[in-house]
Structures are given as C-alpha cells and as structure tokens.
N, C-alpha and C positions, 0 to 999 in steps of 0.2 A: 619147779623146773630147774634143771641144773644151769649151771652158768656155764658150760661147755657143752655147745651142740653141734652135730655136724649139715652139713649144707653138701648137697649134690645139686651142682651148682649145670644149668643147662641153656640156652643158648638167649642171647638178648641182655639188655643190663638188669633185668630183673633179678638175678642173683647178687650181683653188685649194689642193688639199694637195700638189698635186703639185708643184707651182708651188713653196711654202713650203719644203718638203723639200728641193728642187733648190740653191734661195738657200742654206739652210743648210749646204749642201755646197758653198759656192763657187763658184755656175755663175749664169750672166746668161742670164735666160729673155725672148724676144722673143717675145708672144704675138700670134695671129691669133685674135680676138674675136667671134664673127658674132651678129650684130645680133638680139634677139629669141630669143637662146638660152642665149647664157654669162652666168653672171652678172657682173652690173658691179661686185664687187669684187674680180674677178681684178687689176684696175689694183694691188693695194695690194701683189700679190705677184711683180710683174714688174719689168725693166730697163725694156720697151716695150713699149706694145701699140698694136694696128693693128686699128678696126672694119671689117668688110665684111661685107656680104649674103652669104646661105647661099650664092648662087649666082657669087660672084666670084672663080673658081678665076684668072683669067688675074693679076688684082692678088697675089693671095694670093702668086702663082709670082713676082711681079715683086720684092715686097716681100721676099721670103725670100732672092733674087739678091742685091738689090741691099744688104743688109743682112750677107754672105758665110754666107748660116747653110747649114749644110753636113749638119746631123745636126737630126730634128724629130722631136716626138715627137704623137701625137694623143691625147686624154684628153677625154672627158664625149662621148656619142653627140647625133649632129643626129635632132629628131623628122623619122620618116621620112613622116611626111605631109606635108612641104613639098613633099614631089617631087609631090603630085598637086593641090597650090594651080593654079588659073587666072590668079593674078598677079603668081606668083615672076618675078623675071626672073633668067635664067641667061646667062653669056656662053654668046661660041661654042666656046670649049673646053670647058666643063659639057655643052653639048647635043652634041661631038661625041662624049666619054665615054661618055655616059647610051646614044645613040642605038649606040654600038656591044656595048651590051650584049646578050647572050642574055635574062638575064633582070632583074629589081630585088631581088635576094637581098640580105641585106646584105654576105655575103662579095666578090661580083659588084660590088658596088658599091666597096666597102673597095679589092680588088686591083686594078683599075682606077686610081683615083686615086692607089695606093701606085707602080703601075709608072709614073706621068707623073713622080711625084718623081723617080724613079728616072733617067728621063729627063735630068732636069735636072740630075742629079749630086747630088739631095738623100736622103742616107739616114735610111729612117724607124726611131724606136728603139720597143724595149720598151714598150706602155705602161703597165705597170708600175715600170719605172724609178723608183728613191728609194723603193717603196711594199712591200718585201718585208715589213713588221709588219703590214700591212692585210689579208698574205693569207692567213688562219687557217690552223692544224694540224687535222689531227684531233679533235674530242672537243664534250663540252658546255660551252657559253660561257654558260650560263646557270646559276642554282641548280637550276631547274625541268628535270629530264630528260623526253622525251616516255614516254606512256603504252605498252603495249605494243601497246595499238589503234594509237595515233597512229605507232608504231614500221612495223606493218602497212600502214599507208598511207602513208609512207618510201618501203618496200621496193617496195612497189606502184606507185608514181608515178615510181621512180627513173627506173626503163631508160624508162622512156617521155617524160620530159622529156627523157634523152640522145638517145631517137630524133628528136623534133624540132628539137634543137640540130642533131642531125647533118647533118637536112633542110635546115637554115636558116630554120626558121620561129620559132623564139622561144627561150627560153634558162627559162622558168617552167611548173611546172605547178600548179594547186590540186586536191587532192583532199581526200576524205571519206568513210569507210568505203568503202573501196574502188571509190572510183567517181572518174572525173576530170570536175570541174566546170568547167575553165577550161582554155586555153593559148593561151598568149604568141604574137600575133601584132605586129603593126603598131603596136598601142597602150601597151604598155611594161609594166613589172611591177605597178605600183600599179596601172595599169586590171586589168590580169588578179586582182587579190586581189581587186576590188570585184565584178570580174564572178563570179567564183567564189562570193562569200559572196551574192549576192543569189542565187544557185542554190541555194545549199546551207546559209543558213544561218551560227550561229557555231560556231566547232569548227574550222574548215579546217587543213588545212595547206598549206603554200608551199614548193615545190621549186624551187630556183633549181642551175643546172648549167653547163658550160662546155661548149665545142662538142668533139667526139668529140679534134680536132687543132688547136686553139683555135691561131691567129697572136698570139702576144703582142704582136703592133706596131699592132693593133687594139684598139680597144675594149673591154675584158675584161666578163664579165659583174660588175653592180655593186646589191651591196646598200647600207645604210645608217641611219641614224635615218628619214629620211622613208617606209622598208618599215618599221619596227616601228607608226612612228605609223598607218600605212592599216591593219595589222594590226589595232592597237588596236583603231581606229574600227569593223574590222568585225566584231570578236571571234574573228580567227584567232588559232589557239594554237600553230603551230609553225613555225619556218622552217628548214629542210634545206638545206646548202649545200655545195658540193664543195670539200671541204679544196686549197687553196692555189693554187685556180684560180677564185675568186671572192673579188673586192675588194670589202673591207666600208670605207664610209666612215663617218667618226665613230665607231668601233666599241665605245668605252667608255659614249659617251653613249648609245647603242643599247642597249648590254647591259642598262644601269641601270635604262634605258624597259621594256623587255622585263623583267626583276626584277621591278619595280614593277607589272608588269601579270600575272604569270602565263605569258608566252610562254615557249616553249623555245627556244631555238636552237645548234642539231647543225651540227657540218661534219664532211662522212664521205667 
C-alpha cells in the first residue's frame, strides 16, 4: 500500500478518526471535503485537503490524478437527499452515473462510482482501514444487560432489520414488545430512533445491522455518541449491534453516556 492515500471524507467524525489513525501509522491522507457535509476539522488531520460540491465527481477524478493517489479510501456517508434537492448542481459525469442507474439503492449508487475509480486506475480500500478497535466482539459493553423482555425484542427485530439491509432500504430497526415502530429509510439512524419513540413511546430498542454481504470498501454501518445522545433524549433503553460489522465511533465516551443513563448496549 502506498503511504499517500486519498480519503473522501463524508459526514460524522468518522472520517476524522480515520484520518488520525492513518497519520499515526505513517501514511499522508489527501482528503476530498464536500461542502455542507464533512466536518471542517478534518483539515487538522490531513496532509491536504480539497473542498467540492457533493456533485463535482469530474474535479474530484482530476484532483486525485493529478495528485498520483492511487489507493482511496471513502468514510462518513453523503445525506442521500441531496440527490432530490432542485438546486444541486451535478457535473456531467454525476448525471451520466446517476442516469445510467436501474435504480437509487444505496448499493447502486456506491458500485457505480467505485467502478469509475476503477476506471481510472484508482483502487478503493477497506473502509475500515486503521479502525479494527471500533468494531466490537461479541458481548455487553455496558454494566446494564438487557431485560429478558428487551432480549425478546432483539431476537424479534433481528432477522427483520437483516431483511432490510439485504433489500437495501436501511441498516436500523426500533421495536417494542414485539412490534416494529420504525425502519431506516432515507433519513438516517437518529431520525428513525426519534420516529420510533414518538410511536411508541420510552422503552424502545434500537437494532442497527450490516448488509447480509456488506462491501467493506463502502460505507460501514455506524454507530456512536451522537446514537446514545438521541437515545437518551427519547428514552430508548437498548442498542443491539452486529458484532464486528458495525463501527462504533467515540465508543468509550458512548459507553460512559450509555452507563450514566441506564442504556444497554449488546453486539451479538
């Protein structure tokens, strides 16, 4: 692997620990920044970075060229409701992409852009890469083990958040005595906790899972402190996660949160 890679760096500090991890392993991170999504202090953890619009695939390709980066890796997901804004502007490589798709899955979307790198002789890595401590074992991370009710609605909600990862409709589900109040479409995990407890209530739980054959070179499903905080706010009590295929960010300060509130949190 070269010791200059680039990072298309996308929304959340996941790009930022990734970024830090990289540096401390010897490696010169040249990030792709997009405007209104990554945060602006990925600059503190990079060699270079390079702003553009969600939409400016053709610079992005130029910039990555002309730069020799050879090996990129993608980390923090783009809100996918840009793609239905009426004043994104998109080059004409993005619209020839977009338009040659069957459908707007996020998979569909992902392989697409992965085989244009491809193209161009750019290989996309792991996006995991540097983060193998973030991606829990098996067992309880919390003091608080779930209840055998809250166990019941685990088991109940599992296979059915795996069937809609498999679908490609969303990677969360909330249930509650056996009933599912919520799943993860288009609006992200925190919406679906909020939509979930306004149904049901406090109590919920929160099942977060990974796609049946998940592309590590993708966007991994990703928990963090800012799920325990929505958590908090709505009075969910448990968060369920598939051991070592869900990246947990900040995951000591989460746990602590989660301690101090009562939450459980499982990876199984």
């Amino acid at each position: 692997m070269d010791k200059k890679i680039g990072l298309i760096a996308g929304r959340s500090r996941y790009p930022l620990i990734l970024a830090e991890k990289a540096k401390k392993e010897g490696f010169s991170i040249l990030a792709i920044g997009i405007k209104g999504e990554t945060l602006p202090e990925i600059e503190d953890y990079v060699s270079e970075i390079h702003w553009l619009e969600v939409g400016e695939w053709e610079k992005l390709l130029s910039i990555l060229k002309r730069a020799g980066i050879k090996e990129v890796i993608m980390a923090g997901g783009i809100r996918k409701t840009v793609l239905f804004k009426k004043d994104i502007h998109v080059d004409k490589a993005v619209l020839e992409i977009i338009n040659s798709l069957k459908d707007k899955k996020d998979m569909s979307i992902l392989n697409a852009f992965a085989q244009q790198l491809k193209k161009e002789g750019i290989e996309l890595l792991d996006s995991a890469l540097f983060l193998d401590d973030l991606l829990p074992s098996k067992g309880c991370l919390t003091q608080r083990l779930p209840t055998s009710s809250e166990w019941e609605d685990i088991k109940f909600g599992w296979d059915i958040a795996k069937e809609i990862a498999r679908l490609d409709i969303g990677m969360t589900v909330v249930v509650k005595d056996k009933a599912i109040l919520a799943i993860e479409a288009i609006e992200g995990t925190d919406e679906t906790i909020k939509r979930g407890a306004s149904l049901g209530g406090e109590g919920t739980v929160v099942i977060k899972v990974s796609r049946l054959e998940q592309d590590r070179r993708f966007d991994l499903p990703v928990v963090g402190l800012n799920t325990i905080k929505t958590m908090k706010e709505v009075k969910a009590k448990v968060l369920a996660i598939e051991a070592k295929q869900v990246l947990f960010i900040d995951m000591q300060e989460a746990i602590m949160e989660a301690n101090r509130e009562g939450i459980s949190i499982v990876a199984i």
